[in-house]
C-alpha positions in Angstrom: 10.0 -6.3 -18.6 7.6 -9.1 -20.1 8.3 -11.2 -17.4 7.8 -8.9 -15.0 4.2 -8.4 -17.3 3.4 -11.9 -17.3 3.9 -11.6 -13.4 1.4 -9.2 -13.3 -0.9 -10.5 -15.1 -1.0 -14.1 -12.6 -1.5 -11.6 -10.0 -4.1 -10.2 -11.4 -5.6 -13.8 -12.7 -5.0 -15.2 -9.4 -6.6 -12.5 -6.9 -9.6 -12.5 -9.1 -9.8 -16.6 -8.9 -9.4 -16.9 -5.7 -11.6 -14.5 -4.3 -9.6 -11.4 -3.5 -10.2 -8.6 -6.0 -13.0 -8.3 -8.5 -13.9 -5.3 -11.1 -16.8 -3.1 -9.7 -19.8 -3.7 -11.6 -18.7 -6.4 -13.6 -21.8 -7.5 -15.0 -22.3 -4.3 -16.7 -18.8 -4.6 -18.3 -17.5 -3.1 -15.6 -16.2 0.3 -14.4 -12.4 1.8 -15.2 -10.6 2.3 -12.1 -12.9 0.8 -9.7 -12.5 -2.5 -7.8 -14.0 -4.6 -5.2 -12.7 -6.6 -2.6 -14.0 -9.9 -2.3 -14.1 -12.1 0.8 -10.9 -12.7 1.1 -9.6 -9.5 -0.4 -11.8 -8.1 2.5 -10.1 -10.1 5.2 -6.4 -9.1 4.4 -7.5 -5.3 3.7 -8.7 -5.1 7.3 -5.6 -7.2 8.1 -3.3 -4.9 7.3 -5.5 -1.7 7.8 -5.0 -3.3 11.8 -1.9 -4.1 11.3 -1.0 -0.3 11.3 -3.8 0.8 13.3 -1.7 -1.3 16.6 1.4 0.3 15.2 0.8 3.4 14.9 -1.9 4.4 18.2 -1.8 1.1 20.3 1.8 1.2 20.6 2.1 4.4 20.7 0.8 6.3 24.0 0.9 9.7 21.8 -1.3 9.0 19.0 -4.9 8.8 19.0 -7.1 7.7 16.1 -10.0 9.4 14.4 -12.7 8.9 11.7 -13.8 12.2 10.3 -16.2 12.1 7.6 -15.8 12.5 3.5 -17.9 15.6 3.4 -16.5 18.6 4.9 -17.4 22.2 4.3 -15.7 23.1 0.9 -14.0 26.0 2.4 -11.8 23.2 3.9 -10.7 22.7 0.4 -9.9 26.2 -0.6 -7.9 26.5 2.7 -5.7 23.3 1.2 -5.5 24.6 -1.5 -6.8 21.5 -3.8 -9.9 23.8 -5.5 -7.1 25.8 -7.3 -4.3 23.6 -7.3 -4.8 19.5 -7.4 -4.3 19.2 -10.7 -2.3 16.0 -12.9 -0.4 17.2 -16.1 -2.0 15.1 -18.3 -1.2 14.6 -22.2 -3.6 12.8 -25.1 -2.5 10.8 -28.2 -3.9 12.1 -31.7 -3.9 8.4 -32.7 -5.2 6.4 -29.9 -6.8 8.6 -28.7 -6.1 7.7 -25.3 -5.3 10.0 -22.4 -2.3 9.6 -19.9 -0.6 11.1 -17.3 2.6 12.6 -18.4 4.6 12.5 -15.5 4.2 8.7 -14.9 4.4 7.9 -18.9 8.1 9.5 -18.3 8.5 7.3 -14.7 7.5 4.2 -16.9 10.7 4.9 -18.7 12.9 5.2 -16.2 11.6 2.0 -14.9 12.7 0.4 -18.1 16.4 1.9 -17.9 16.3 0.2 -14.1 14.8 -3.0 -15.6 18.5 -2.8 -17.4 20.1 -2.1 -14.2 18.6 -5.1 -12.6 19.4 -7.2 -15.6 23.2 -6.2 -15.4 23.0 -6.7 -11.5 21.8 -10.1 -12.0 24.0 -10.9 -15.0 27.3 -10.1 -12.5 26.5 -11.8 -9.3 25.5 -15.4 -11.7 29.3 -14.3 -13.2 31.0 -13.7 -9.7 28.8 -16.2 -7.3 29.3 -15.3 -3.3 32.3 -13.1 -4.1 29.5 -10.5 -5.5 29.4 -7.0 -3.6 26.4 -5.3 -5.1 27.0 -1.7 -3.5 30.6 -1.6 -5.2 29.3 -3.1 -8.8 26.7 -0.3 -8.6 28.5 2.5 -7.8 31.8 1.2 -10.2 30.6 -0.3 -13.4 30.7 2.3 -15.9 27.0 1.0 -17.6 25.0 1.0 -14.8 26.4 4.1 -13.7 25.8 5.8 -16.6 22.0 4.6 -16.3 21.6 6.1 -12.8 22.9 9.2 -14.1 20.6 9.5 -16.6 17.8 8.6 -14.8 18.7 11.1 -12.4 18.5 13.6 -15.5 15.3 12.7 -16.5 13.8 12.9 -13.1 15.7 16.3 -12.3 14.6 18.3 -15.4 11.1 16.7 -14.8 10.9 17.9 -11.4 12.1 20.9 -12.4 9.4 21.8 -15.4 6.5 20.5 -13.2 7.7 22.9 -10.4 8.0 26.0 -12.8 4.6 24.5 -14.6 6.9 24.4 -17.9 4.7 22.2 -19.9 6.2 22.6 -22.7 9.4 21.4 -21.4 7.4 18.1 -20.2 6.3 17.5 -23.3 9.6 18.4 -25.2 11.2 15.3 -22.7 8.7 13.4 -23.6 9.6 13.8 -27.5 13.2 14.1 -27.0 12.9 10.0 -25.2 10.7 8.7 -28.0 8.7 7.8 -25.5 5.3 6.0 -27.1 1.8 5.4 -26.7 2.0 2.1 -24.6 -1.0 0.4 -26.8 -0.4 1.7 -30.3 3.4 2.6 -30.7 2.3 6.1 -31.4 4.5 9.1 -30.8 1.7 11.8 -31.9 1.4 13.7 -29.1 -0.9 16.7 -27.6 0.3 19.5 -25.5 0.3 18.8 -22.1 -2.7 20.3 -19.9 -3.3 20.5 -16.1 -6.3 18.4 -15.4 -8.3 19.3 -11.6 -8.4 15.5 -9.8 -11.6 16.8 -7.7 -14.9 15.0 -7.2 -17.5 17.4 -7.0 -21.3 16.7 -6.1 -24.1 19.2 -4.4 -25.8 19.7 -1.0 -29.2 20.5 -0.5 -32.8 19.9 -1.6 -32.8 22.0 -4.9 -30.6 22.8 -7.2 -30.5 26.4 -6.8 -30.0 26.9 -3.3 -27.7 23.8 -3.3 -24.4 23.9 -2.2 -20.7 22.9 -3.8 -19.6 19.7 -2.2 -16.5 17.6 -2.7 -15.6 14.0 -2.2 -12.4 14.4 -0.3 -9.3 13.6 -2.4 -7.0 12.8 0.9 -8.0 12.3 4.7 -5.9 14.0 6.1 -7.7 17.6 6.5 -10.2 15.9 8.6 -7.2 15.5 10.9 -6.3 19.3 11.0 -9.8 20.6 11.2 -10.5 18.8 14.5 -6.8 19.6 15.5 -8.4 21.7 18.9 -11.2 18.9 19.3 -8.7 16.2 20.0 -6.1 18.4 22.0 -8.0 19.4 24.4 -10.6 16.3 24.6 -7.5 14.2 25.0 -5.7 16.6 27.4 -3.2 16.0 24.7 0.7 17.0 25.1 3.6 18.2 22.2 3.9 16.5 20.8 1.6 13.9 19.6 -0.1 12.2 16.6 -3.9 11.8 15.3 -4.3 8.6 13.0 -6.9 8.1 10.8 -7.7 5.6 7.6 -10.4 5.9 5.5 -11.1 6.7 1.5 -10.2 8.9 -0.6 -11.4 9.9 -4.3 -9.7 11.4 -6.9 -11.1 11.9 -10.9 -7.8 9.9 -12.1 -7.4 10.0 -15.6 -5.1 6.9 -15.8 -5.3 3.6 -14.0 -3.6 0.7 -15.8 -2.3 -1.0 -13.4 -4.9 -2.5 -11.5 -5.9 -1.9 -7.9 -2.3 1.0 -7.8 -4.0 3.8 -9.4 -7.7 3.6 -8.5 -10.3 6.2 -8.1 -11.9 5.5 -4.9 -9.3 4.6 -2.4 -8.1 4.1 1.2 -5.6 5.8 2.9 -3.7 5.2 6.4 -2.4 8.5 7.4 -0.9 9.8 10.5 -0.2 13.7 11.4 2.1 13.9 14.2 2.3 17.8 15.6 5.6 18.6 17.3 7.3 21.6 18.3 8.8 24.4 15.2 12.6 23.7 15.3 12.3 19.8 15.7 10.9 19.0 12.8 14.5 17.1 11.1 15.0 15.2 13.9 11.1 13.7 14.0 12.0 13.9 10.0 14.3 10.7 10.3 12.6 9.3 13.3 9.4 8.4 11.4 11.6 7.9 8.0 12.9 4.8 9.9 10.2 3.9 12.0 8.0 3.5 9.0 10.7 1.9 7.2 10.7 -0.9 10.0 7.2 -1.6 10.5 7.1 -2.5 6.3 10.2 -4.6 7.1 8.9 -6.3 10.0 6.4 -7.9 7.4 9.4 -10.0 5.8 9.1 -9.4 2.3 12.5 -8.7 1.7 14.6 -5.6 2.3 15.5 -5.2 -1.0 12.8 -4.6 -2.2 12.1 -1.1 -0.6 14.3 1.9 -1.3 13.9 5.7 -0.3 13.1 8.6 -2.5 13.8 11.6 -2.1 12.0 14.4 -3.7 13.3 16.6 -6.4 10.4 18.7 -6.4 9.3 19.7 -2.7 5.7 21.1 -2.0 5.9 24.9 -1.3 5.0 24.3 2.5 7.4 21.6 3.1 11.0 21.6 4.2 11.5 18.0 3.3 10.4 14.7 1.9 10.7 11.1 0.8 8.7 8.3 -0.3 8.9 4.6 0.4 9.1 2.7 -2.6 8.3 -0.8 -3.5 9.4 -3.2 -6.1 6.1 -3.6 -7.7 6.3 -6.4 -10.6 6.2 -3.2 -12.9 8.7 -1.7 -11.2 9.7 0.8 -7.6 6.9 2.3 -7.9 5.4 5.0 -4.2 4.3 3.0 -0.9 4.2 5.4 1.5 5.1 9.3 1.9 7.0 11.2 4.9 6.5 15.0 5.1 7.8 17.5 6.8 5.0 20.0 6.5 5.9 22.3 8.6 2.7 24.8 9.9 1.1 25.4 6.4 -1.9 23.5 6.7 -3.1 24.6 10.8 -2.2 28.5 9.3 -4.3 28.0 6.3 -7.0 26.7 8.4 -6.5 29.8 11.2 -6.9 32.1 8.1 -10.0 30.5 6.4 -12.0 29.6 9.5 -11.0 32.4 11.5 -10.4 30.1 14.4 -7.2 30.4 16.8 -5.8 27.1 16.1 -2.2 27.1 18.6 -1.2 25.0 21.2 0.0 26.5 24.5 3.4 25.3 26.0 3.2 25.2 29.4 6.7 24.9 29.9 8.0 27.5 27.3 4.9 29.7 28.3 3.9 30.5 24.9 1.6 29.3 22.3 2.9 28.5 18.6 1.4 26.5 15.8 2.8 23.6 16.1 4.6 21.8 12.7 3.3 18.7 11.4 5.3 15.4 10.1 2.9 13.6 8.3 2.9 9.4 7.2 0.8 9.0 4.8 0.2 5.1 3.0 -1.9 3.9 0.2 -3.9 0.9 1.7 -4.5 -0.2 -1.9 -0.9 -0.2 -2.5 0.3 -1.9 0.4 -2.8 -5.0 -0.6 -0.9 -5.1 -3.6 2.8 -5.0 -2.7 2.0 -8.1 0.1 -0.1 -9.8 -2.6 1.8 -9.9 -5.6 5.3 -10.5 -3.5 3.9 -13.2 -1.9 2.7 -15.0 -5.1 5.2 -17.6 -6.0 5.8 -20.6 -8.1 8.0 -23.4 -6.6 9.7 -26.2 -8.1 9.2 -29.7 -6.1 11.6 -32.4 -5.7 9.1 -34.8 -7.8 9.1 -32.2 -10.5 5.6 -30.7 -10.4 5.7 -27.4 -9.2 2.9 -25.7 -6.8 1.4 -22.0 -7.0 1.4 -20.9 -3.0 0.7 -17.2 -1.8 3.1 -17.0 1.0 1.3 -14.0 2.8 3.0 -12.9 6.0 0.7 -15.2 8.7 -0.3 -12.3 10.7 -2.1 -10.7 7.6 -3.6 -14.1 5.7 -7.3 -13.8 5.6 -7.8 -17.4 7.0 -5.5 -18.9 9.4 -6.1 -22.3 9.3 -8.1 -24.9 6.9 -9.9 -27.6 8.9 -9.6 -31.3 6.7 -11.3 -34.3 7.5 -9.3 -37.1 5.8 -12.6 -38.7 4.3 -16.9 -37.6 4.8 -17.5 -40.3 6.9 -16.5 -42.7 10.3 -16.7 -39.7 12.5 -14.6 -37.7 10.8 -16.3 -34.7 10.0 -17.9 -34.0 13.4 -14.2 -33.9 14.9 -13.1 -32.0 12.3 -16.1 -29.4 13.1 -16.0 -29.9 16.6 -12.2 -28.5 16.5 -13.4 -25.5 13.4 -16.0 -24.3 16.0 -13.1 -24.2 19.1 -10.7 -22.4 16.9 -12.9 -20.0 15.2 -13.6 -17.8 18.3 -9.9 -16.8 18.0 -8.7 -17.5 14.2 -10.7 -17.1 11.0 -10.9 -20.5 9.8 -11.9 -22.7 6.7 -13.6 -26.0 6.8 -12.4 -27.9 3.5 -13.8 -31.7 3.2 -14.4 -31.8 -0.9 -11.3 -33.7 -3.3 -8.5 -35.4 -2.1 -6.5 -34.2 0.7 -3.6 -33.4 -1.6 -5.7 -31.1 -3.9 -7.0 -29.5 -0.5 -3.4 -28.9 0.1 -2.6 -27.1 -2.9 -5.7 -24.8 -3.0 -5.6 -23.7 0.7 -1.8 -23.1 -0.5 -3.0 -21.0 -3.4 -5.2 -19.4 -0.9 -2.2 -18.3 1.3 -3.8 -20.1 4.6 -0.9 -20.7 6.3 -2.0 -24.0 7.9 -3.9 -27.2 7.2 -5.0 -29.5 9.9 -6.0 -32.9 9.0 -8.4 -35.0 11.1 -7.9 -38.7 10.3 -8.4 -42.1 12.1 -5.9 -41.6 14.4 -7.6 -38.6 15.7 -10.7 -40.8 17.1 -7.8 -42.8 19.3 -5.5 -40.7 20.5 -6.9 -36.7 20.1 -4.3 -35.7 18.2 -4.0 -34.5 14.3 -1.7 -33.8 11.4 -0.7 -29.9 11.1 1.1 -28.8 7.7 2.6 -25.7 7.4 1.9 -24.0 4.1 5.9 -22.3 3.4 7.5 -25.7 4.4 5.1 -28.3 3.5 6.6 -29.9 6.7 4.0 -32.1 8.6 3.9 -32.9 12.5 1.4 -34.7 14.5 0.2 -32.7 17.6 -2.6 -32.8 19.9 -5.9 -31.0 19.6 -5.7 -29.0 22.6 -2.1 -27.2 21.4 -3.3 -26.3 18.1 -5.0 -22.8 19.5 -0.9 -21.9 20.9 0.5 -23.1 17.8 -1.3 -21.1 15.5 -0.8 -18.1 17.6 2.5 -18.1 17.7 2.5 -17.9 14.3 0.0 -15.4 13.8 -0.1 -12.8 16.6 0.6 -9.4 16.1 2.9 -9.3 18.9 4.9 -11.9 17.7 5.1 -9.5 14.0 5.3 -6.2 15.6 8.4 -7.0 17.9 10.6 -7.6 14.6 10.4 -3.7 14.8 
């Protein structure tokens, strides 16, 4: 695990350094559990934000976006059910005085037990080379087995006392591991308490006739309330989808691993309404549809897994979560529900508003059920951002930090190099930044050596450098390097637009789907 810490930390170092993600307010010391995103943080946040916008409504002839607002009338909130019932069993330290959630103080020790797993994994395919079968040594050697069994335990009797809200029991788990305060050592615990995540605030020009507002703490009622907007505005058919990102808030208690846990946050949801009695099938087609479009990304199959829930919400008939290998461990990407009609009834019942859809070919109306995808923008920044970061060992034995974003989501696409600041050079070089920056977001980079330019547009994750030298002046044509190869090739001016966008289209992504 202290590698994988040390990991974290570059990541953290290095999208601070170079302009990704900086702590809110820093000047003032800064404020816990808020971050901003800086220039470049900005660029692959909307990256990937349209990334999954074209994948989930432009390829999809079905699903419409929306962008409802954060305030909503707070009956929408007792309708969901959040006002009495969004809550985080939380537990304090008598010693350090320091408050944590107790659910994912137990989840951090189950990541250890698979930190073991990994380590014996690793240990047996160094011992057994290409003849390694990983399925068979996980499911056969007696260790490792016994380590998914009792993380299976732990998780299962967690589930279980969360469900029945048997605190007591959480906190009698939490005893029974030894688990300790992360910072002190400390095993001096408090009872564990229910804590409401809410964000409340008033409406209104006085205080007495104000009225209870909330920051919303998901977006996806915005979605259900104009349910009958979009249906009929859209003429729209069962079944079909309403897409929407925007941010969330929720009063989180604990946030200690940077921009993962935060309190302001983006979502990337998508409600899809479909027909009562269909709901398994759409169940497993958006399970692996979703499960494709991270893949398509390339960062690695392994490192996403399913999980399925022990402890289902009382409205749904079935979940699972993507997860990621985060450097600290699988940690949840994205959630598939089945939520059957729970929320469009609740909504019917506070509002008092009819909201069915009428089947024209069964002749009936029904409320339809919902399958919901719902994925932490935040998160996913993270996961391509800290998989990407590498170190690399070089054949003259230096070694080179590159972030080896996927192309289609780097914030700039190419860096424009003139060799040296004079004989013409520059002007070419800004001649050819001004063609290509009506399609690509570029970089013009003409300070230090050409080598050091290399390594920080590397470090940068800009998956192309194009170098305007002598030869340009005679014969229009210019050095391209390719940031993941290092290879170099000399092409003409007038390709480079097609060659980048080969590289970096969408299209060329999204078909790996």
């Amino acid at each position: 695990m202290a590698n994988n810490d040390d990991q974290f930390k570059k990541v953290i170092s290095h999208a601070k350094e170079y302009g990704y993600v900086f702590q809110s307010s820093e000047i003032y010391d800064g404020l816990s559990a808020v971050y901003d995103y800086a220039q470049n943080g900005a660029e692959l946040k909307k990256n990937i934000r349209d990334y999954w916008w074209k994948a989930m409504v432009q390829m999809h002839d079905n699903i419409v976006g929306i962008d409802a607002s954060i305030f909503m009338h707070p009956t929408t909130w007792k309708a969901s059910g959040h006002v009495d019932a969004f809550n985080d069993p939380l537990i304090d330290n008598k010693d350090s005085k320091k408050r944590y959630r107790a659910d994912v103080l137990i989840e951090e020790y189950c990541a250890k037990i698979e930190a073991k797993i990994d380590k014996e994994v690793a240990k047996a395919e160094k011992r057994f080379g290409d003849a390694f079968n990983k399925e068979e040594f996980i499911s056969t050697n007696p260790r490792v087995v016994g380590y998914f069994e009792k993380i299976q335990a732990i998780l299962t009797r967690m589930g279980k006392s969360l469900e029945a809200e048997d605190l007591a029991d959480v906190k009698a788990l939490i005893e029974e591991l030894e688990i300790a305060d992360p910072l002190t050592g400390s095993r001096n615990w408090t009872d564990v308490k229910q804590f409401n995540l809410m964000f409340g605030t008033k409406l209104g020009a006085s205080a007495e006739h104000a009225m209870d507002l909330y920051l919303r703490p998901e977006t996806a009622q915005g979605i259900f309330v104009n349910f009958l907007n979009v249906q009929k505005t859209g003429r729209m058919k069962i079944p079909f989808g309403i897409a929407q990102t925007g941010k969330a808030f929720r009063n989180e208690i604990v946030a200690r691993q940077f921009i993962f846990r935060m309190r302001e946050f983006e979502q990337m949801e998508m409600q899809f309404f479909i027909k009562p009695g269909t709901q398994k099938d759409w169940f497993e087609y958006w399970k692996e549809t979703r499960m494709k479009w991270h893949t398509s990304l390339g960062m690695g199959t392994d490192n996403y897994r399913f999980h399925y829930h022990e402890k289902l919400a009382h409205y749904a008939d079935a979940a699972t979560d993507i997860e990621f290998k985060f450097p600290f461990g699988f940690k949840e990407l994205e959630g598939i529900h089945s939520r059957t009609d729970f929320d469009l009834k609740q909504h019917e019942e506070f509002s008092g508003k009819k909201l069915q859809y009428f089947d024209h070919e069964d002749n009936a109306s029904y409320t339809p059920y919902v399958l919901e995808t719902s994925i932490g923008l935040d998160r996913m920044f993270l996961a391509v951002f800290s998989n990407s970061l590498v170190e690399e060992e070089l054949d003259n034995n230096t070694t080179r930090t590159v972030l080896k974003l996927p192309a289609v989501l780097a914030p700039v696409k190419a860096a424009i190099l003139p060799l040296v600041k004079k004989d013409g050079l520059p002007e070419i070089a800004r001649q050819i930044f001004d063609d290509l920056k009506w399609d690509f977001n570029m970089d013009y980079d003409e300070k230090d050596a050409v080598g050091r330019r290399y390594r920080r547009q590397d470090a940068n994750g800009t998956p192309f450098c194009i170098t305007v030298d002598h030869d340009t002046l005679e014969d229009q044509t210019v050095t391209i390097r390719h940031r993941d190869t290092m290879e170099q090739s000399r092409v003409k001016i007038s390709d480079l637009r097609d060659i980048i966008k080969k590289e970096v289209d969408v299209k060329e992504w999204l078909m790996k789907m």
